[in-house]
C-alpha positions, 0 to 999 in steps of 0.5 A: 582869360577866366580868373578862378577864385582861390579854392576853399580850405577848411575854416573859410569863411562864406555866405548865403545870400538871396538876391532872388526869391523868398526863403524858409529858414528851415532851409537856410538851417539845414544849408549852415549844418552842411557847410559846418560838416565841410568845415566852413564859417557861415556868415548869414546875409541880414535879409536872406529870410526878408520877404516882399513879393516874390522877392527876398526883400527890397531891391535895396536889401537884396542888393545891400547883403549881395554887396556886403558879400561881395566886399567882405575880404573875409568871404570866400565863397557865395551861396545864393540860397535860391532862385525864383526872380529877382537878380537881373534888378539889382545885377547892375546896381552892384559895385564890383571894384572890390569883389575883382580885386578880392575874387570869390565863388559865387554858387547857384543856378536857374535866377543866378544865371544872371550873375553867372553871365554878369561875372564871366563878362569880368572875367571872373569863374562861377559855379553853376549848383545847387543851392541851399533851398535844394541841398535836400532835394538833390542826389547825394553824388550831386552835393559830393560834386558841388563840394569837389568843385568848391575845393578843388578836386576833380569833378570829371562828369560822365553820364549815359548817351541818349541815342539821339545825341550827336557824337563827338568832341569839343573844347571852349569855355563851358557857359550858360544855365537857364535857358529862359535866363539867357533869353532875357539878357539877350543884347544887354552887356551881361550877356556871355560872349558865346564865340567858341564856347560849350553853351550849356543849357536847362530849363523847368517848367516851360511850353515847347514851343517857348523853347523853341521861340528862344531857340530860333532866337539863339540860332537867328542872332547867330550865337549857334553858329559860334559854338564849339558844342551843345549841352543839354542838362534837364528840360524839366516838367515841359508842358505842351499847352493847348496845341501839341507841338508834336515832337520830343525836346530832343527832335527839337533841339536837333532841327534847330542845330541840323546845319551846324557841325557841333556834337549835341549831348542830352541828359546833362545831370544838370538841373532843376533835378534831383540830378545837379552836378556841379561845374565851373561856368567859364572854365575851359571843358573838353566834351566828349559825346560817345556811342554809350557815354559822355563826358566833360572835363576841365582842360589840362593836356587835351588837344584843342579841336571840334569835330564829330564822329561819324 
């Protein structure tokens, strides 16, 4: 059973952190005047502007603000302020006896990954969105979703079918995120139990055929196998390298999952996109894959089945 934290009120309290890659504060000021307009307290993290590296800051300062966050009964929700690299370093130094006792949203996506995984294996929900290094970059419906999650509104997600999905319906625990992110904790004891879940998947910036290296390893591993249903969210800026792979993401994807009976949807507006519609990563989805439109949403009433539509 997956734990929510309480929804947000105006008037909470919340922080930006950055457990991952360096920040301008530009975007850290722009972030504060948007949680502000939705009526939020922010609390800015000591380091969420420190540089060293690729990293926001030491290993320890990254891990000092994540804690404090996490400890501060007063903090409703966290906003990693982006991702980049740097959370599967302190993932595990942290201590989450006080941050299960008093559960809070954590929101973010890409690097994030990390603690989305980390925190379902607690049995904590997270949210999978944008996050202050993107607010501008990303459709005005896509920040709307990110606050309709955030307090508690319906946030039903349709988008237009790709023809090459695989139609049906599935229910699970909706999981995942970035696909090279998943790739890495493959094994370790943060990884997402994946038995009759709704994997969602995305990815920016990769060779074809890496995709399809931590694809094989998905289906070999036997995690495939175990799905309820299969979302594709944005497979950005892919790159073919010196030898042409020679088919689609899609085609990809397809062949890999040809022997599992599992609907397929593509498109997901999920991402490294101007498209990044939020949900709740470890929340029970029905996923709806239609000749013209899909769709997923949280269950309430709906009848627990997988199958697909011929």
């Amino acid at each position: 059973m997956t734990t929510l934290p309480a929804f947000l009120q105006q008037g909470n309290r919340v922080a930006i952190v950055s457990p991952s890659g360096p920040i301008d504060n530009s975007y850290i000021e722009r972030a504060v005047e948007i949680l502000e307009r939705w009526g939020l307290q922010v609390w800015i993290a000591p380091h969420v502007c420190a540089h060293c590296g690729v990293f926001a800051g030491t290993d320890t300062e990254r891990a000092a603000d994540m804690q404090a966050a996490f400890n501060n009964p007063e903090i409703r929700a966290i906003f990693c302020s982006r991702g980049g690299y740097g959370a599967i370093r302190i993932v595990e130094t942290l201590d989450y006896t006080q941050f299960l006792q008093n559960p809070k949203w954590l929101i973010g996506f890409s690097d994030i990954t990390v603690f989305h995984s980390k925190l379902n294996t607690l049995g904590v929900a997270s949210i999978h969105g944008a996050m202050p290094k993107n607010f501008e970059k990303i459709t005005e419906k896509s920040l709307q979703s990110l606050h309709n999650v955030l307090f508690g509104k319906e946030n039903t997600i349709t988008w237009q079918a790709n023809e090459r999905n695989k139609r049906g319906t599935a229910q699970g625990r909706l999981v995942g995120g970035n696909l090279s992110i998943l790739y890495s904790i493959r094994g370790l004891s943060l990884e997402y139990n994946y038995r009759n879940a709704i994997l969602f998947i995305e990815d920016l910036n990769e060779y074809v055929y890496h995709i399809d290296r931590m694809l094989q390893n998905l289906k070999l591993s036997g995690i495939l196998a175990h799905l309820s249903g299969l979302i594709v969210g944005g497979m950005t800026d892919m790159k073919q390298g010196a030898d042409t792979f020679g088919i689609t993401i899609e085609e990809l994807i397809l062949d890999i999952c040809k022997d599992y009976s599992f609907p397929i949807a593509f498109n997901f507006p999920s991402g490294h996109g101007a498209q990044n519609k939020a949900f709740v990563v470890g929340e029970e989805y029905f996923l709806t894959v239609g000749g013209n439109e899909c769709k997923v949403e949280i269950v309430d009433s709906k009848p627990k089945e997988s199958n697909v539509l011929l």
